[in-house]
Each structure stands twice: as C-alpha cells, then as structure tokens.
N, C-alpha and C positions, 0 to 999 in steps of 0.2 A: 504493500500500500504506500510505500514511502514515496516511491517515485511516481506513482500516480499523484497523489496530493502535489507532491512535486510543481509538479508540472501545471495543477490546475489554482495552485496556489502560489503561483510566481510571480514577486514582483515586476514593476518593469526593470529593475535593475540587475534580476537575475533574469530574466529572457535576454536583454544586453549583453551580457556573460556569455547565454547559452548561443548567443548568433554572433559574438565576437570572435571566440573558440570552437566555432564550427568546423572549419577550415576543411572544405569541400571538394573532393579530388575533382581535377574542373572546373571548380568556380573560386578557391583560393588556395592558396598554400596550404598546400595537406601540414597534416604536424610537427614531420621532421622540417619541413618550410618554412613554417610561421617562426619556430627554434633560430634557424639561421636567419632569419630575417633579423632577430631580437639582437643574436651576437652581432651581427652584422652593424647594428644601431648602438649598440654598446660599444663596437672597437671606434666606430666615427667618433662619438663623444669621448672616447678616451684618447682620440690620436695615438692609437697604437702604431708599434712598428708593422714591420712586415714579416720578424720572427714572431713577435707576440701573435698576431692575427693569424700566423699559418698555424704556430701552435695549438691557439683555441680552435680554431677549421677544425682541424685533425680530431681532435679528441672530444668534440659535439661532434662531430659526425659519427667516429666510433660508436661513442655514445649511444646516438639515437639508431644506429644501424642495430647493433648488438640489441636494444629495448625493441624495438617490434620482432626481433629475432625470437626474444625467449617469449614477449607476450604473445605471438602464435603459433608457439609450440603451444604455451599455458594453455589458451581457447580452443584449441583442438584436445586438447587432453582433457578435458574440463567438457566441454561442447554444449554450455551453459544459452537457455532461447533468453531471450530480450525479453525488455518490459512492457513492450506494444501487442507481444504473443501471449505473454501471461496475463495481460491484464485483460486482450481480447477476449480472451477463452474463460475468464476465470471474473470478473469483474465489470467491465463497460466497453461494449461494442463498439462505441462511438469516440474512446477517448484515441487522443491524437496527441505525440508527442512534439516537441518544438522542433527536433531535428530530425532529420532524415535519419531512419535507422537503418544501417550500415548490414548488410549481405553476410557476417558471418557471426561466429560464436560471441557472447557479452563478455564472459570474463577470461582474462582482466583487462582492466579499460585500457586501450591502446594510448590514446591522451594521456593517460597516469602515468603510468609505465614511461611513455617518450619524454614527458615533462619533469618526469622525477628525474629521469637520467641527463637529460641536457643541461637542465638548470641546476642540478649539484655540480657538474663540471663547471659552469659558468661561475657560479660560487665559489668554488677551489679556486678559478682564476682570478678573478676579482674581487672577492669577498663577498660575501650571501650578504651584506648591508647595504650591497650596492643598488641606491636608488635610479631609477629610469622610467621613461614613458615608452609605451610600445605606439608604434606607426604605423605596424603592418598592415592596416585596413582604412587608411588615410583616402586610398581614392576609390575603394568605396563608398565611403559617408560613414565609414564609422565613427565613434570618438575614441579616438585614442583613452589608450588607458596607465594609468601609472602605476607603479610598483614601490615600497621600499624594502624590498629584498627580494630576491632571486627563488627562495624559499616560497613568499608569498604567489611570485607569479605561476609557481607551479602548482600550487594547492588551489589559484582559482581556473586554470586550467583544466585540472582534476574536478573540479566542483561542477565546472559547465555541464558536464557531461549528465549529472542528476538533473539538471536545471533542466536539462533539452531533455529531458526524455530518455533517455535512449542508454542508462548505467545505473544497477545498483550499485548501493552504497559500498557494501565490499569489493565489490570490483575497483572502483575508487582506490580505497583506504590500501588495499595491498596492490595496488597497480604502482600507488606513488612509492610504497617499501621497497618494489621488485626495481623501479627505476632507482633511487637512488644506493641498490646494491651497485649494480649496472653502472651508475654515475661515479663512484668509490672506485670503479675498479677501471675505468677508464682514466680516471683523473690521474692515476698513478701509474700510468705506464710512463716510460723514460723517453723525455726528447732529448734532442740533441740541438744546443745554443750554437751555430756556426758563429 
C-alpha cells in the first residue's frame, strides 16, 4: 500500500522529484547520464585539471557500469513484479503510477543502486559536503535542483522512484546499500598521477 498512497498522495514537490529523476531512455539521460552530467557540472565549477577530471570519468563510470551490473543480476534472481501489477491485481484497477514502468524485474531499484555508486565516488572525490545545483534538465523547463551533499543527491534520486510509482520501499533502501558497496570499491582502485 505504501507506494500506492505514494503516489496518490504526492505532493507537487514530490511529482517534481519523480519527473526530474525520471531520466527516460529516449527522452533524457538514462541514469548512468544524468551521473555524468552532474560530475561533468561539478568539474566546471571546480576548474579541474584534466588529471583530476579523467580520474573522476574513470571511476563514475566504473562505478555506474559495475551498479547496473550487479543490480541485474539482483532483478533477475529476485524477479520481483512492480507496483502497477500488484496493485492492479490486488487493489485498484485504475490507479496509475507517475512514471512509466520500466519492462523488467522491481528489485532492486536500478536508480538506487546507480546513484548510490556514482555519488559515493563523487564524495571520495570531492567530499560528500560538497554543495551544487544540478542543470541537467535546464532545456527542458525543468528547475534545476540543489544539493548540499552528494549523499543527499543520491537519496532523492533513490526516493523519486517511490514518488513515480514504479519502487518499493526496499528496493530503494538496499538499492542505495548495494550502490555505495559498489561506490567503496570503485573509489579505491589505484590511479596513476602522470
């Protein structure tokens, strides 16, 4: 019932959430996208070098590569229906989630998982204090949204996905665990400073 209420109890500031973190293969940068959009906006305002910026490239891309890696083994092992099928069948025929649900298994949230993993690495890089405004949906019409930590941007990431519709809550809460395993173990592999 959680994500039904969810969904028919959302403010307008959680629908904003859920269509700002949508990121639609198609219509916007899918996850691991909207990720390097973020770093991308973060090395600008840091005027990073071009070690610093290749370094963070490398290990959010790892990152996010390795998270949709284990989260679709997870979903297939798991091979857990969505909340537009159980609520169909089990609840209200009519109800309609905010986001488009997504062709394969719920858990665990692919969003969680990506967002846990990128943005702990972005963390180790620049310290998880690090405040910023995301752009990535500027010519859209969206409104940009701000962060003060790196942590937080991945927990509303993670959240959106209640908000639309389309993730229980544990899917969520261990999507964002399994990411920032994944983010730990990226962060620490060895570069090399030429």
């Amino acid at each position: 019932l959680a994500v039904y209420h969810a969904v028919i109890n959302a403010t307008p500031q959680q629908q904003a959430i859920a269509r700002f973190w949508s990121d639609d293969p198609g219509t916007t940068s899918t996850p691991p996208g909207h990720a390097i959009s973020i770093l991308t906006q973060v090395l600008a305002s840091r005027r990073a070098s071009l070690a610093e910026a290749a370094e963070a490239y490398a290990k959010v891309g790892i990152a996010v590569a390795d998270a949709f890696i284990a989260c679709w083994a997870t979903k297939y092992r798991h091979n857990l229906i969505r909340p537009v099928t159980y609520i169909h069948r089990h609840i209200d025929t009519a109800w309609m989630p905010i986001l488009t649900t997504p062709p394969f298994p719920e858990f665990t949230s692919g969003h969680s998982v990506q967002s846990g993993a990128a943005f702990h690495v972005m963390g180790d890089l620049f310290g998880d204090r690090t405040s910023f405004t995301d752009h990535t949906h500027d010519s859209r019409g969206l409104t940009p949204r701000s962060f003060t930590s790196f942590t937080a941007c991945a927990q509303e990431a993670a959240i959106s996905r209640l908000y639309g519709g389309i993730h229980y809550r544990p899917a969520i809460d261990v999507g964002i665990d399994q990411g920032r395993c994944i983010g730990r173990r990226a962060s620490h592999l060895p570069t090399r400073r030429f």
